[in-house]
N, C-alpha and C positions, 0 to 999 in steps of 0.2 A: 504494500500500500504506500502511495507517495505521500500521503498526508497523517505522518504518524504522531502521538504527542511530543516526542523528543523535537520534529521540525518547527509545529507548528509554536510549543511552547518559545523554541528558539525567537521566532519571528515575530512572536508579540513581544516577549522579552524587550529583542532589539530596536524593537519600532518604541517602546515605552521608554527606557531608558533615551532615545534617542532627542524624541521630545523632552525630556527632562533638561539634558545637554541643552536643545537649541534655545528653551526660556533661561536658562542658566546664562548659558550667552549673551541674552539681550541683556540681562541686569546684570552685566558687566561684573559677573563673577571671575574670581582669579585661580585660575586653573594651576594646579601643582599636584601633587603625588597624592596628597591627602585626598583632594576631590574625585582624580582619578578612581582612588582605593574604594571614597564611595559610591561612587557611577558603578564599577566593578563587583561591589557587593548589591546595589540595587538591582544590575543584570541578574545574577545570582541567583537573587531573592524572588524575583518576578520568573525565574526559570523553572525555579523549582516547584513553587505555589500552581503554576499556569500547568507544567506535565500532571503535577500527582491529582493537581482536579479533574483534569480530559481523561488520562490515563485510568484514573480507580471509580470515577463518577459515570463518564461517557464511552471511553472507548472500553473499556472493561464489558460494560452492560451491552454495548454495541456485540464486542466479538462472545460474547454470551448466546445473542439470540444468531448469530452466526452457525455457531456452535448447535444450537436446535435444528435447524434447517437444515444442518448438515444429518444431523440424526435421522431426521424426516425424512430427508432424502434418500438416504439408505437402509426405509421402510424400520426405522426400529420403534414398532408396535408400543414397546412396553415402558415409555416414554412416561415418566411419574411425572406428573404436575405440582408433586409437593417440592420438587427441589428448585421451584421458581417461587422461592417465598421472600415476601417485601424486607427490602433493606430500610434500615432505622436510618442510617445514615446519608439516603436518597430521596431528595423529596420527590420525584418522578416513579407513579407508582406500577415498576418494574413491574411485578407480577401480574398486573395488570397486562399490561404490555405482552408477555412472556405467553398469557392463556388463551390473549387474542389471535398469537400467531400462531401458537400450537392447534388452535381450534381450526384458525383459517387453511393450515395448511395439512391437518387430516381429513377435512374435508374436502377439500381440492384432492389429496388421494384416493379418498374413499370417487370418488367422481372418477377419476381416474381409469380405476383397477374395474368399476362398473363400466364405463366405455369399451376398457381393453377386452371386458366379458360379451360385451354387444358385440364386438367387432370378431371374435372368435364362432359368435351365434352364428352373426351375418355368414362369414364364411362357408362356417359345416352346411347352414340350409341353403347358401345358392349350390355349393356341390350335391348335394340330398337331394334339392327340387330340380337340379339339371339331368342326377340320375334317373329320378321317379319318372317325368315327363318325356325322357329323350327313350326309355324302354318300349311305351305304347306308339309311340309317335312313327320308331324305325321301326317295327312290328307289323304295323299297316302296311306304310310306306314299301317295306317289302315285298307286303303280299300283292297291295294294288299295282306292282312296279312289274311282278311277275306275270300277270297277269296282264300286261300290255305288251309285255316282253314276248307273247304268244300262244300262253295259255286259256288266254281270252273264250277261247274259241272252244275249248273242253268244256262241256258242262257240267263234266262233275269235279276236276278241280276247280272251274268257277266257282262255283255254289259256295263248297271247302274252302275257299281263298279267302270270298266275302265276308262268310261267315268270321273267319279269324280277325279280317279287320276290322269288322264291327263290333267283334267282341274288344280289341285292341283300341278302339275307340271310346266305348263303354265306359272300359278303365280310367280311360286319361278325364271322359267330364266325372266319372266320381272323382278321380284327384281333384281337378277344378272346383268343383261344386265342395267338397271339403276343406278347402285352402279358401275357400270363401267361408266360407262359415265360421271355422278356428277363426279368420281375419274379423270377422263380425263380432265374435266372442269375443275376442281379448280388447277390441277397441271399445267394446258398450254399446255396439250398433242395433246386434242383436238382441233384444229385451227381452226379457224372460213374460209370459202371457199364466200369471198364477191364476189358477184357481185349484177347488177341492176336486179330486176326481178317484179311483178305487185302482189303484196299484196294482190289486190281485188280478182284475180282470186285465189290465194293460201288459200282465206279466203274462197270462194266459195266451192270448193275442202272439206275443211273442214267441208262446213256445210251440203254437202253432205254426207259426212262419217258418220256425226252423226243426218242425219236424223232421221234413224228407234229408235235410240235410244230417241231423243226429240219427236218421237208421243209415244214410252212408256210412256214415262212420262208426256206426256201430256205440252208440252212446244213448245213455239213459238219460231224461233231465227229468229230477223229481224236485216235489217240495218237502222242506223238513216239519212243514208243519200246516194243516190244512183250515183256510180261511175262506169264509165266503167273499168276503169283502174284507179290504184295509184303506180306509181311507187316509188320504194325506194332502199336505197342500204343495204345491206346486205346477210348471208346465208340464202339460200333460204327454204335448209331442217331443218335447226335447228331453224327455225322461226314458222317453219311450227309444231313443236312440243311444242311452246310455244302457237300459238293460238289453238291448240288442245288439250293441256291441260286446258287453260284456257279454252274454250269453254264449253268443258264437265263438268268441274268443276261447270261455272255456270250452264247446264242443269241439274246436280246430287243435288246441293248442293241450286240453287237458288227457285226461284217462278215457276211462270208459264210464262214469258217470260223474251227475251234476245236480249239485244242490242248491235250490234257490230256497232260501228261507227269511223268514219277519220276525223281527225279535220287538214287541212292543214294549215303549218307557212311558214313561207319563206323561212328556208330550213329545216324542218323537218317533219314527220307526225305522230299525236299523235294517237296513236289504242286504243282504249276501249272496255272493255266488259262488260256491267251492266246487273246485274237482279235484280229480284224483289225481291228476300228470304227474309230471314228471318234475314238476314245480321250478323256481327261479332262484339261479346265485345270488346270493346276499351281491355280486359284484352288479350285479344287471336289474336289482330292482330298483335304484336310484336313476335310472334313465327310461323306464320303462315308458312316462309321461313325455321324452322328446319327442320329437318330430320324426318322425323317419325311423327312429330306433328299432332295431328287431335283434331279438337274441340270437336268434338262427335264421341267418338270412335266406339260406337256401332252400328251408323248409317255407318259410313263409312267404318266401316265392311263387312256390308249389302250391300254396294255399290260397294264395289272392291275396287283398288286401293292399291299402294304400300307406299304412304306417302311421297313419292319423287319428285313427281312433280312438286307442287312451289319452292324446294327447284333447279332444272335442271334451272325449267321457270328462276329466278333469275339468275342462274350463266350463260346460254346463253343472259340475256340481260344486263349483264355486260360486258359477254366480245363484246358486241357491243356497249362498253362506254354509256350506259343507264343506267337506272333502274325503276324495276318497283314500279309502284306506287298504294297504296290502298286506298280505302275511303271506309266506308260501319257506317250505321245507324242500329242502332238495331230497326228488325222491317220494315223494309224498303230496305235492299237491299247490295250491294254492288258493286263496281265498279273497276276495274284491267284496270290499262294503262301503257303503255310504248314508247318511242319515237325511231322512225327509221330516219337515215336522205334519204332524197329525194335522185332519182336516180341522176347521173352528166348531165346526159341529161334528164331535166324531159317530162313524157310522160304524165302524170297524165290527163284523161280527166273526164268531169263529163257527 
């Protein structure tokens, strides 16, 4: 630093002392060894006074909060704010000073390290959503490509051809139409439509829909406990695609059977969905809710799906001030619950 207190004390020194000489001057003072001695001691005097003020008062406290920001800067968390305690000696109240810039500039990192976590997001999903869309998109593209290439004219690889790329097509507006929705949900666009409406039969509904699909597969879905009605409050159709997702999820992904059960409280009701699978590493349940995530990619491949689903299930059952909850054993299975609360007038019979 060019302006340190040994310079600066010098130069006021000099400049004071200096002035002293040129009024001395004018009143015709007679300069000899003595006056000197005293000019000599008032430089001194004025040297020493001007460093140990800047020095222990200013530049002390200066290279102090230096000394913080250096910390800061190389992220040391555990940064105690008691050792910014007011000097008696200062009337300038340092700790003050000390709390302002430790607050300001954890926050400025906490900003930071959320940015660098955005921008980490940003990346994985443009790679995620460039794989998802560029699979149905060439898929088509091939078949309709082959089929101008000469095929055209066979009608039963035609038919075969079309069919794949409509199925191929299919795919890509459920990705669309999901990537809109999730977009809907996390912005607040989507608004939740509550009212009271009966669970049981919504759950019904669904395990009809995926009948044909659980005797493919060779799977049982039963309930653990049997209700005519449960009533509860909430939307009826975005409910309705959290137990449909979840549902097939366990038929696709679990054992050979599935339990959909209602555990009544006193004012809420807990929904479950257990199977027997093969259930989830402790490593892969903490991303289960991203975007795109699949534990086994190559099976659920083979399965369909867009990778969006628990990430929707999640943001519908927040925005009905819930959340869902996992448990699964390796080996044994795993289990998706979330809480509705009870209709205002409950209906619920068993």
């Amino acid at each position: 630093m060019i302006f340190n207190p040994a310079i600066i004390a010098s130069i006021v020194s000099f400049f004071v002392t200096s002035i002293v000489v040129f009024f001395a001057y004018f009143i015709n003072v007679d300069f000899d060894h003595k006056e000197l001695y005293i000019f000599g001691a008032l430089f001194l005097i004025l040297f020493v006074v001007v460093y140990f003020t800047l020095e222990f008062l200013i530049f002390r406290e200066i290279n102090k909060i230096y000394a913080v920001l250096d910390r800061l800067k190389q992220k040391e968390d555990d940064l105690n704010i008691k050792l910014f305690k007011k000097s008696k000696n200062f009337p300038i109240k340092r700790k003050k000073i000390f709390e302002e810039v430790y607050t300001y500039v954890t926050k400025k990192q906490a900003e930071i390290k959320e940015l660098k976590k955005l921008e980490q997001f940003r990346r994985e999903f443009l790679a995620d959503i460039s794989h998802e869309l560029k699979t149905p998109i060439f898929a088509a593209q091939g078949f309709i490509h082959t089929l101008l290439d000469g095929a055209l004219n066979d009608k039963e690889v035609r038919e075969k051809f079309l069919k794949k790329a409509a199925k191929s097509l299919d795919n890509l507006q459920e990705l669309v139409n999901e990537l809109l929705t999730l977009s809907q949900l996390e912005t607040g666009e989507l608004k939740m439509n509550l009212n009271d409406f009966d669970i049981k039969a919504l759950t019904d509904e669904i395990v009809d829909l995926l009948e044909v699909l659980a005797k493919k597969r060779d799977v049982s879905v039963k309930y653990r406990d049997e209700y005519e009605s449960i009533w509860v409050r909430g939307d009826a159709y975005q409910i309705k695609q959290v137990m449909k997702n979840l549902v097939e999820n366990a038929i696709h992904y679990g054992g050979n059977k599935v339990v959909i059960s209602f555990d009544m409280e006193k004012e809420n009701v807990i929904i479950s969905i257990k199977d027997d699978g093969q259930g989830i590493a402790p490593e892969h349940l903490k991303r289960i809710f991203d975007r795109f995530y699949r534990i086994d990619k190559s099976r659920s491949k083979e399965k369909g799906g867009t990778g969006l689903g628990l990430a929707i299930v999640q943001e519908i059952v927040e925005a009905h001030h819930s959340k869902v909850l996992v448990t699964s054993k390796v080996g044994k299975g795993t289990t998706f619950a979330f809480i509705l609360k009870k209709a205002v007038n409950e209906k619920s019979k068993v």
